[in-house]
C-alpha positions as CSV (number, residue, x, y, z in Angstrom):
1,X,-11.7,8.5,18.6
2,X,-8.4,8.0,16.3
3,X,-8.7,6.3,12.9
4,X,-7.5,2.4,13.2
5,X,-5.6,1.3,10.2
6,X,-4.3,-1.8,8.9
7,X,-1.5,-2.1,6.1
8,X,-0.8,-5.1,3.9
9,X,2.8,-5.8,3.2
10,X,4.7,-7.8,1.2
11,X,8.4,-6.4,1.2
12,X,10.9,-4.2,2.0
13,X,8.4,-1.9,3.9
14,X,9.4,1.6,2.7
15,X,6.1,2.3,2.2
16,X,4.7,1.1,6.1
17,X,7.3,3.3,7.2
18,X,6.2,6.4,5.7
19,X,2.3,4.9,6.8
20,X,4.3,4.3,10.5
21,X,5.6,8.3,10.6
22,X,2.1,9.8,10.2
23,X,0.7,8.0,13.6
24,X,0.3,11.4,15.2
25,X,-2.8,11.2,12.4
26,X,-4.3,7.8,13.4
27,X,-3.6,4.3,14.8
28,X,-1.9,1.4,12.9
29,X,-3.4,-1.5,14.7
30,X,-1.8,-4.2,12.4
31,X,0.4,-5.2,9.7
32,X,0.3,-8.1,7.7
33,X,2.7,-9.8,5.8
34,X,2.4,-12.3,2.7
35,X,5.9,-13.2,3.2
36,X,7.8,-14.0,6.1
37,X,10.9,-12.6,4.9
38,X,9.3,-9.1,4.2
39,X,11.4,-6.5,6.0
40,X,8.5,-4.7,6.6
41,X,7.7,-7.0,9.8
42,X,11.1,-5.7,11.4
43,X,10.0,-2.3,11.1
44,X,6.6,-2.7,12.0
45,X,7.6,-5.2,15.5
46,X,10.3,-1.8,15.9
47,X,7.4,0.5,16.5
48,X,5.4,-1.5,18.6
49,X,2.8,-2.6,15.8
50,X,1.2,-5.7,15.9
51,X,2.3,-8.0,13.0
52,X,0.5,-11.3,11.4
53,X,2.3,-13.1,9.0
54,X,-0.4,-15.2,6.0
55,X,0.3,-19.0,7.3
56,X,1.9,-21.2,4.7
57,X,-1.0,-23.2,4.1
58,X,-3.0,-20.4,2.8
59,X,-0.2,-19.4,0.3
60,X,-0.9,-19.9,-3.9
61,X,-3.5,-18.7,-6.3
62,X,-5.8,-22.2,-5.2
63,X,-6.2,-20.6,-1.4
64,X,-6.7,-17.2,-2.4
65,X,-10.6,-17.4,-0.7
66,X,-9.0,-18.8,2.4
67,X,-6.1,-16.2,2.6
68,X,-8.5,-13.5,2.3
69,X,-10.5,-14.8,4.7
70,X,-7.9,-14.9,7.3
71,X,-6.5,-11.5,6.7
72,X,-10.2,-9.9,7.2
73,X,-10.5,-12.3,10.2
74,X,-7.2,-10.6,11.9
75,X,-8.4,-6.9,10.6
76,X,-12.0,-7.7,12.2
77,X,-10.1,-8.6,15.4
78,X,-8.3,-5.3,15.7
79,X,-11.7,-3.0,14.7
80,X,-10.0,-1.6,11.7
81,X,-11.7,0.7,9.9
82,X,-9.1,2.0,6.9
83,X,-6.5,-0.2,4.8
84,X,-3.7,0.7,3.3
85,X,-1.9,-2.0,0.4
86,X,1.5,-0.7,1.1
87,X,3.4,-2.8,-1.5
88,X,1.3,-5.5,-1.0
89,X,2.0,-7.5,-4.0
90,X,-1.3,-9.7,-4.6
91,X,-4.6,-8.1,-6.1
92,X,-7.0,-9.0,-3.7
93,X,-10.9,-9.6,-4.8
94,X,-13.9,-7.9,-5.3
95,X,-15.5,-9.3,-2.0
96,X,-12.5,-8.6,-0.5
97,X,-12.3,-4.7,-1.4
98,X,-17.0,-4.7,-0.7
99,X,-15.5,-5.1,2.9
100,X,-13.9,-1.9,2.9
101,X,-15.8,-0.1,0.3
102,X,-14.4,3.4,0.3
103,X,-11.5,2.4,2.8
104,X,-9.0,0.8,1.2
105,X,-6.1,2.4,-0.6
106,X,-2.8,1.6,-2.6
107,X,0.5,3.5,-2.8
108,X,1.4,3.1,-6.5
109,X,4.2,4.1,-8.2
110,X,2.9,5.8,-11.6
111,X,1.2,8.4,-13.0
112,X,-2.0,6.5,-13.4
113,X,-3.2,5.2,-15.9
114,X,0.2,5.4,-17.3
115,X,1.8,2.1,-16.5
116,X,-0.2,0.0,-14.2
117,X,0.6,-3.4,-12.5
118,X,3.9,-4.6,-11.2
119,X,7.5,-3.0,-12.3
120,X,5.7,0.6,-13.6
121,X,8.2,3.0,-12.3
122,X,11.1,0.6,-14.8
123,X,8.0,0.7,-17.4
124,X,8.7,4.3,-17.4
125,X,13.1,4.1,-17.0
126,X,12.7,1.9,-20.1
127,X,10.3,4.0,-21.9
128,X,12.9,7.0,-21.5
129,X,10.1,8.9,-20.2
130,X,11.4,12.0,-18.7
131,X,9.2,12.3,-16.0
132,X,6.9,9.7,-13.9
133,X,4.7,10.0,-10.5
134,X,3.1,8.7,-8.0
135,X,-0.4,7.6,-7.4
136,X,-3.0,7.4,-3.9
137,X,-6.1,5.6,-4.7
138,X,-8.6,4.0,-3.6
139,X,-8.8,0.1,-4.3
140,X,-11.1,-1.0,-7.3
141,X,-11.9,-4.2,-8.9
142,X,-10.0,-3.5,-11.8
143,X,-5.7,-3.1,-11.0
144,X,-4.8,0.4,-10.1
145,X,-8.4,1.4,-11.4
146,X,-9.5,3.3,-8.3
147,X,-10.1,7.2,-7.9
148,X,-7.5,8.9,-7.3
149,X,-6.7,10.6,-3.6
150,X,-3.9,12.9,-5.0
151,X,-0.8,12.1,-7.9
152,X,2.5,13.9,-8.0
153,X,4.5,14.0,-11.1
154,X,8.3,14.6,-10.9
155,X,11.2,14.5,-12.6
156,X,13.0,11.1,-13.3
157,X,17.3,11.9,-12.5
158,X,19.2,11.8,-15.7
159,X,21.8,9.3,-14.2
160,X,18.9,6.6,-15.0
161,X,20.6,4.5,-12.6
162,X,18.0,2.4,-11.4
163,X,19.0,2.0,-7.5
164,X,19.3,5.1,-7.1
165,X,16.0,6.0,-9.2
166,X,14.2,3.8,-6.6
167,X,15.5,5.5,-3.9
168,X,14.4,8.9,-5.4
169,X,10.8,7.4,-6.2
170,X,10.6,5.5,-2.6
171,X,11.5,9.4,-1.6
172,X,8.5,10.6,-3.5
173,X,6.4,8.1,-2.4
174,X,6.5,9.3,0.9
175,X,6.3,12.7,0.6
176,X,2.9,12.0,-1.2
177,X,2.0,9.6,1.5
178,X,1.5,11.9,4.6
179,X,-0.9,14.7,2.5
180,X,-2.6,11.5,0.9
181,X,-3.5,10.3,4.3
182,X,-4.6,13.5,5.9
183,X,-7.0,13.7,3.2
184,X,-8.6,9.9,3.6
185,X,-9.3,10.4,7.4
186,X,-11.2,14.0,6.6
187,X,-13.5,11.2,4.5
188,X,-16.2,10.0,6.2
189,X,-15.4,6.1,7.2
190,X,-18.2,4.0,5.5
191,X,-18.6,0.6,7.0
C-alpha cells in the first residue's frame, strides 16, 4: 500500500510541485489552501489532486482551534497518514502536530538554526552571508525546531539579485525535496 500524503499550502506552490513530481513515491490525496488566491490550488486541480480551501469564517488568530479542526477533519477524510507544510504560512499547534507525531514535515529555507521564521533566505541576502541552505524537518512545537531529515548548504549567486536568488533557492529546494522524501516513507508511519 502507497503512502497517502497531504500538503498544506499557502502560496505560490513551488514547493507542492516538487511534493507533486515525486508521486511515483506515494499518493498526494489532498491539498489545502489558507488562501484562496494561492496558486498552488491551480497546480494542484492540474494534477488531478483534490484541493480544500480553509472557509473564510475560520480565518484569523481568534479561530485558529476551529481552523485546525477542519483541516484534520478533511485529512481524516482522505486516510492520510504523512503531512507535508509546503509553504504553509501559519504555525500550527501542539495538538495539532500530537496528531501526526512523527509525520509531519516543513520545507524551510535555511540552514537551521540559522535564521528561522518567515523571510530567512533575505535574512541571509541581507546578512551578506555567502552561503545559505535548505532545511527537511519534522514539525516541532517550537518554529523550525524539529529534527532534521536532511540540509543542503549552497552557494548564494554573487548578483544578489533577489528574484533571481529565489529562483535559485526554489531550485534548491526541490532538489532537496525528492531525497528528503524518499527518506520519510522508509520511516515507520506512527499513528
Amino acid at each position: 500500500m502507497r503512502t497517502r500524503f497531504g500538503v498544506l499550502i499557502s502560496g505560490n506552490g513551488s514547493t507542492l510541485q516538487a511534493v507533486l513530481d515525486c508521486r511515483d513515491l506515494f499518493d498526494v490525496e489532498v491539498v489545502i489552501a489558507s488562501k484562496e488566491s494561492a496558486y498552488g490550488i491551480a497546480r494542484a486541480r492540474r494534477a488531478g489532486v483534490s484541493v480544500e480551501i480553509l472557509p473564510e469564517e475560520l480565518k484569523g488568530a481568534s479561530n485558529k482551534v476551529a481552523a485546525e479542526k477542519w483541516i484534520l477533519s478533511k485529512l481524516e477524510e482522505r486516510r492520510v497518514q504523512k503531512v507535508i507544510l509546503a509553504g504553509f504560512m501559519k504555525i500550527v499547534s501542539e495538538d495539532f502536530i500530537k496528531k501526526y507525531s512523527g509525520n509531519i514535515f516543513n520545507i524551510h529555507p535555511s540552514l537551521l538554526p540559522k535564521y528561522k521564521g518567515i523571510n530567512s533566505f533575505e535574512d541571509a541576502l541581507n546578512a551578506g552571508d555567502k552561503t545559505a541552505g535548505v532545511t527537511v524537518h519534522h514539525v516541532a512545537p517550537d518554529v523550525d525546531s524539529g529534527e532534521f531529515i536532511l540540509q543542503r548548504e549552497f552557494e548564494i549567486p554573487c548578483h544578489r539579485h533577489s528574484t533571481l536568488s529565489h529562483l535559485f533557492l526554489h531550485i534548491q529546494e526541490q532538489r532537496i525535496l525528492r531525497e528528503s522524501l524518499r527518506k520519510v516513507l522508509w520511516q515507520p508511519t506512527q499513528m
